[in-house]
N, C-alpha and C positions, 0 to 999 in steps of 0.2 A: 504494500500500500504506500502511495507518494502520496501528498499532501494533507491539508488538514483535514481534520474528520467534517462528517457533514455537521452543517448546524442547526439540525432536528436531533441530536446525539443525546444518549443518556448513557446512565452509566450500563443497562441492561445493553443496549445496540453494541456498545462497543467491549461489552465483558469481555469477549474472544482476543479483542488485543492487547488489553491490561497484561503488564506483564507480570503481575505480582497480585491477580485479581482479590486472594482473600485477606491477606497485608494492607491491601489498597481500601478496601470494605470496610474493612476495622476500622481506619484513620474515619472517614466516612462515616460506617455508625457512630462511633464517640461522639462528633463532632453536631451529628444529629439529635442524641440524645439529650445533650447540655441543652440546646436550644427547644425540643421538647420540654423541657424541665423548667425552664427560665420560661418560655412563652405560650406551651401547647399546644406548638403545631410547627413543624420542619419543611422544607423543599431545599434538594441539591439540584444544583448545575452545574456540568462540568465546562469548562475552558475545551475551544473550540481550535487552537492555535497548532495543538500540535497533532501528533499522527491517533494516540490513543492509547499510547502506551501507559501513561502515569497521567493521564490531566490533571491541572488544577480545579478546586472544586469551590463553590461559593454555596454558602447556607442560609435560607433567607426564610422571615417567620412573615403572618401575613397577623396584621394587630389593624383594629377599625377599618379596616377594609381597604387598606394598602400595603403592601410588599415592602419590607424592613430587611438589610442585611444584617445577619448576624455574622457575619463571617464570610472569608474570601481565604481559601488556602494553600500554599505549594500542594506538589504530591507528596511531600514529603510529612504533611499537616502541618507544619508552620504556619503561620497569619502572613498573608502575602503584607506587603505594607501600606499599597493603598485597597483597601476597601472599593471601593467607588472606581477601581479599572473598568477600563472601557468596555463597556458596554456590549458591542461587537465583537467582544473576545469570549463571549458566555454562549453555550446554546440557548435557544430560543425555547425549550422546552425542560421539563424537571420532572423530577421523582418526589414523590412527599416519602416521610419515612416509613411508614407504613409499606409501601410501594417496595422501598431499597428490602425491609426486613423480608418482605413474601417474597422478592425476586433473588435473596441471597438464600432464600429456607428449599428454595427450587434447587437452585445451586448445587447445594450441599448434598442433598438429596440425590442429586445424578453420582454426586461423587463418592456416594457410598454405594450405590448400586454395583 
C-alpha cells in the first residue's frame, strides 16, 4: 500500500495494517476509558497522514450537543502537542467506545479460534 489511508478510515478498516494491532488497542482503550469516566461518552479518530501502520489517534466527548477534544495522541499514546491539529489530518468518521470494545471482543475471538 502507497499513500495515505483513505479518509473514511477507522481503526476496524484499517486493523489489517496496524502493525502492532492489540498494543495499539490498548493505548486506545485507556485513553477511551478516562474520557468515558470524566464525560460519559468517547469517539476515536484516527490521523489520516500516514499509511496505517501506527496512526495517531484523537478522542473526542460530545457535552450539550457539541464535539469537545479530549485528547489528540502519537501512536505511541503521548499527547500530540497541539490539540486542535488540523483538521484535514483526522478521518472524517469515528468509532465510539462501545464500537472499538465489540470490534476488539470480535478480534480476539478469531484469535482464539
Amino acid at each position: 500500500m502507497t499513500g495515505r489511508i483513505d479518509k473514511l478510515s477507522t481503526i476496524a478498516s484499517i486493523w489489517n495494517l496496524l502493525k502492532e494491532p492489540l498494543v495499539y488497542m490498548g493505548g486506545v482503550r485507556q485513553k477511551l476509558s478516562v474520557c468515558v469516566a470524566q464525560h460519559g461518552n468517547a469517539r476515536v479518530t484516527i490521523g489520516v497522514t500516514g499509511r496505517g501502520y501506527q496512526p495517531c489517534f484523537r478522542i473526542t466527548y460530545e457535552k450539550d450537543g457539541a464535539e469537545h477534544i479530549f485528547g489528540s495522541f502519537w501512536d505511541n499514546h503521548l499527547p500530540l502537542d497541539r490539540e486542535d491539529a488540523v483538521n484535514s489530518n483526522w478521518s472524517k468518521v469515528s468509532m465510539n467506545s462501545e464500537e472499538v470494545d465489540g470490534f476488539l471482543m470480535e478480534q480476539m475471538g478469531r484469535r482464539r479460534a
